[in-house]
Each structure stands twice: as structure tokens, then as C-alpha cells.
Phi, psi and omega in degrees: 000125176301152156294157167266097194286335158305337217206055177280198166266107188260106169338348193229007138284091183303174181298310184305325192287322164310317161319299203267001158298280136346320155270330162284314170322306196323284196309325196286297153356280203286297201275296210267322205282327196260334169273357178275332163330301217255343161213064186280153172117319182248128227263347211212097166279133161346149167298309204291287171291333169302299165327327164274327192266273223330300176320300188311322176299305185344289199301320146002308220059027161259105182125301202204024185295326186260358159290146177333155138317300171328305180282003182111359210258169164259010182038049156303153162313171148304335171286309174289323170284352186271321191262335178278311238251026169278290175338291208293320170267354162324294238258308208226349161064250190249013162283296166334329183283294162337284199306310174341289175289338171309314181260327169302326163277310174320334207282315164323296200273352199252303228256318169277316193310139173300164159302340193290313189293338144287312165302343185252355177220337166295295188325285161303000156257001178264335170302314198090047193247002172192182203222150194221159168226161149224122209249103181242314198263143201242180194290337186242017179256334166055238213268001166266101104025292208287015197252055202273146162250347206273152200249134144252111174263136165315158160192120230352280184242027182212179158297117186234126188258087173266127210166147156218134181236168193264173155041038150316094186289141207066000212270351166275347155253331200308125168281338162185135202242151162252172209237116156295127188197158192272153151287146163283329185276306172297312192081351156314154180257154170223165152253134172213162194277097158298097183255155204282299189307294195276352153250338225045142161190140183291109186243132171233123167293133162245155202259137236228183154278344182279162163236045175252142192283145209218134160232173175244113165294119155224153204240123173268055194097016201261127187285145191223133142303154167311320183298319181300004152290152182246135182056187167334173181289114149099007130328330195294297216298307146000287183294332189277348178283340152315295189281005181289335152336278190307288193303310183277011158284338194276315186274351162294311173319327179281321181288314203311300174317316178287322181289319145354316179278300172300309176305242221352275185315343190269330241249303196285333180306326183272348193267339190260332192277147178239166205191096213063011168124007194206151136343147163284315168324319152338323228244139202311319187278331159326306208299303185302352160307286173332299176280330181306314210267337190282307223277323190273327168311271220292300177293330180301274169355282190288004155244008153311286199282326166318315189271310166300314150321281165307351176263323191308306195281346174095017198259167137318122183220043195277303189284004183278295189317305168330287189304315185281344163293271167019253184309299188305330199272333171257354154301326170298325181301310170327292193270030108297311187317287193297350166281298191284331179301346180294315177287359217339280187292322156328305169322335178275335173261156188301308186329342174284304151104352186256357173290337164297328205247346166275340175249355161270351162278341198270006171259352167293004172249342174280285177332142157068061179050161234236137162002278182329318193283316210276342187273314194258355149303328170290303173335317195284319198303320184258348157284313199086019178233150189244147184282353173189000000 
């Protein structure tokens, strides 16, 4: 009998978190899949579709699953949230992503935000009345963070933000992004909250290998109040080299999900296509594919969980995460390689579905720092010397 590659038996996965697996693969099936169907092809969904399944994800604990109870949130674990939120992008590709960032910016806002700047935006992203970004990386800055050009000037008791950033996820929707920007008077980085309507800022879509929506933001002067700042003077980059921990366990979880999609598709494609008188799934070298792409899967997955596991406890998980970004986004590349040669000439058409899942593994080694980067976080962890 074959395994269940969604759902294997992991010794550290309870029944309940299995249960709740299960039932979001289901609705992701059922509910988000017939409508990504109905508008292949386009590179981008609509807001008017996108918005409602985001919502529809919410009760799940895709969108605001890892934040307090307090804040509106259900306050998973790191772990439980990490297996809904593999499932979701197995099942749904980059709407499970879009919800990503939705709660990581909640996640933000729930750790820094005053009360006023929670109440007026946590609530309605947790609801799913509105869409969010984090607008961090500018075109000259790439994979050095601390290197912002986007400016915060005083102006009486509040801000004016001038700046532009790239490759913004959501950013073509977001009702409001928060903002990395230098202070002028301190020369410190901060984060503050943006809004489209009531402050402005301009999003032009770019067009990317991927299909998740991607925009370049850009704020002309744009005034912010004082609350909208988020935590302390000189605080933003801080906060963001934290989550960056978290988030590049989450985008190795996202290649995990892509290969995941692909092993599913090699697997069933090979057992049905025939090929001399047998199955292809049959024939020794299929088989070795097969296996060569699950052992890789599988070793992604568990340094996946491994990293997650340690922020559940609350320990420093900066080189697990490194390490599990790593490893996973080009091992997804592999075994997407190897899923379209199981398919072969099928494997090239979109009708197929793996040529979508070939360019999105291959942006997982770029996003949330780029390999090269991931390499020389480890490095420093085992010399204790740093490469830049």
C-alpha cells in the first residue's frame, strides 16, 4: 500500500494537529482549488477572489493562527502552524502565501503596535476585511537589510516617509503596509504603519517568475502620525532580523509544500501512464526518482519542524532555520525537476500544473535571503567568524 504523502506518520505529531491538517488539505481541495481552476491562466486573482478564500482560511489558522489570544489570534504553536501552513501551500500554492504575510504582519503588529494602531488594523486583518505587506527590500539594497535609503523625517508629532521598495509581496493589494525607513535625525531604522487610503502610497505590479502578487511601492512625502510607529527608537531592524528566523522556516515549509505537490503528481502520473505493456511507476528508474525526491522531502520536512520546535520552546533558532531554508528550497528544486521528467513532454504543459510549481521552487532559494546568504549564516555559527 502506498504512504500518505500529506498526512506520514511523524512520532511528534499529535492526533489533534492531524486532525487539523486534514481537514484544511480538505477545504483547500474542496473550496480554494476549483476556484484557482476557474481562473488559470491569469497571473494574478482578482481581489474580489482572493479575499473571500483568505477569509474562508482564517477559521483554519491560516492568517492570524500564530498570534495571542489576546490580539484576536488562536495562538498556535510554531509547529502546529507550520504543518497547516505546509498543507495549505501543497493544496493552494500561493494563496496559502498571500495568508502568510497577512499574519506576519499581524504578528508585527501584535508585538510592537500601540493600542490605537491595533485596534484600528489587527482586528480587520484578523477578520479578513482587509490585506497587508511588508515593505522591507529597496532595488539597492537586496540581501543587506541595513542598507534603506527610504527616509522618516520629523514633522511635528508625527512623520513624513519618502522611499521606494521592490519585490513587495501583496503589495499590490495591501490595504496597508508596514515600512522600513531610516530615521534622518538618529540615522536608526524604525518601522511604521502605512495606509493606502489615509496616507497614501502608490503599488506598480511586477512581474516576477512566480504568481503571487508582487509589487514596487512607492511614498512621496507621506505623513504618518507618531502611534504609527512601531516599538521604540531604532528598534525596526531588530524587530525585523527576528522574524526573519521564523519567516525562513516558513518559506523552506513553502518549497516543502511545492515539492510535495510534485512527489503527489509523479506518483499518481506514474502508476497510471503506461509505457511498453506496465505502468511507468514500474520501470526501476521511475521508481528511483521516486525515491531519490520522498528521502529529500522528507529530510526538508524534518529540519523544517526541527526549527519550529525550537521557537515553540522559545529557544534561538537562527542557524536551524538557515539551515532548514537551505536545504529545502533547493532540494524542492530537485524533486520539481524530477516529477516533470516522470511526465515528460506533459511535464512542460500548464494543464499539468508543474511548470507553475517549477518556477516557484525555483524562487525559494532567492526570497527571505538568497542560498549564498543562507550559507554564510551558517558559516559564521561554525567559525564564529563573519563573511560580511
Amino acid at each position: 500500500m502506498a504512504i500518505d504523502l500529506s498526512n506520514p506518520v511523524w512520532p511528534f505529531v499529535t492526533e489533534e494537529q492531524r486532525e487539523a491538517v486534514d481537514a484544511f488539505a480538505k477545504f483547500c481541495r474542496n473550496e480554494i482549488q476549483p476556484m484557482q481552476k476557474l481562473h488559470r491562466g491569469q497571473r494574478d486573482l482578482p481581489r474580489g477572489v482572493l479575499q473571500p478564500l483568505l477569509r474562508k482560511m482564517i477559521p483554519f489558522g491560516l492568517g492570524n493562527g500564530r498570534w495571542p489570544a489576546a490580539d484576536g489570534g488562536l495562538g498556535l504553536d510554531p509547529l502546529t502552524a507550520g504543518l497547516l501552513y505546509e498543507a495549505g501551500v501543497q493544496n493552494t500554492c500561493e494563496i496559502a502565501q498571500n495568508a502568510f504575510i497577512n499574519e506576519s504582519v499581524g504578528l508585527i503588529l501584535s508585538r510592537f503596535g500601540s493600542e490605537a494602531v491595533k485596534r484600528k488594523y489587527l482586528a480587520p486583518l484578523g477578520a479578513g476585511e482587509c490585506i497587508a505587506a511588508s515593505a522591507n527590500t529597496e532595488a539597492s539594497g537586496g540581501s543587506d537589510v541595513s542598507a534603506v535609503k527610504t527616509r522618516a523625517t520629523r514633522k511635528g508629532s508625527g512623520y513624513v516617509i519618502s522611499g521606494r521598495k521592490v519585490w513587495i509581496t501583496n503589495g499590490q493589494y495591501a490595504d496597508f503596509v508596514t515600512v522600513l525607513a531610516r530615521s534622518v535625525e538618529t540615522g536608526q531604522l524604525d518601522l511604521y504603519v502605512v495606509d493606502r487610503k489615509e496616507h497614501g502610497f502608490d503599488a506598480t505590479p511586477l512581474e516576477t517568475m512566480g504568481s503571487i502578487s508582487t509589487a514596487e511601492l512607492a511614498f512621496d512625502d507621506i505623513e504618518v502620525p507618531q502611534e504609527n510607529r512601531l516599538g521604540t527608537d531604532g528598534k525596526g531592524l531588530g524587530a525585523m532580523l527576528a522574524q526573519f528566523q521564523e519567516a525562513r522556516t516558513f518559506v523552506a515549509l513553502s518549497a516543502v509544500g511545492h515539492a510535495l505537490a510534485a512527489q503527489e503528481a509523479a506518483i499518481a502520473y506514474a502508476r497510471e501512464r503506461t509505457q511498453f505493456g506496465a505502468p511507468i511507476g514500474a520501470k526501476q528508474l521511475i521508481q528511483a526518482k521516486l525515491a531519490d525526491s520522498q528521502v529529500e522531502i522528507d529530510a526538508a520536512r524534518l529540519l523544517c519542524y526541527r526549527a519550529l520546535e525550537l521557537a515553540r520552546q522559545g529557544r534561538p533558532c537562527a542557524l536551524e532555520a538557515s539551515m532548514a531554508k537551505l536545504y529545502a528550497t533547493e532540494a524542492a528544486q530537485r524533486v520539481v525537476d524530477r516529477a516533470v521528467q516522470v511526465h515528460g513532454g506533459y511535464g512542460l504543459s500548464p494543464e499539468f500544473g508543474l511548470e507553475k510549481l517549477y518556477r516557484k521552487a525555483r524562487e525559494g532559494t532567492v526570497v527571505e535571503g538568497t542560498s549564498e546568504i543562507q550559507r554564510l549564516v551558517i558559516g559564521k555559527a561554525l567559525t564564529g567568524l563573519s563573511a560580511f
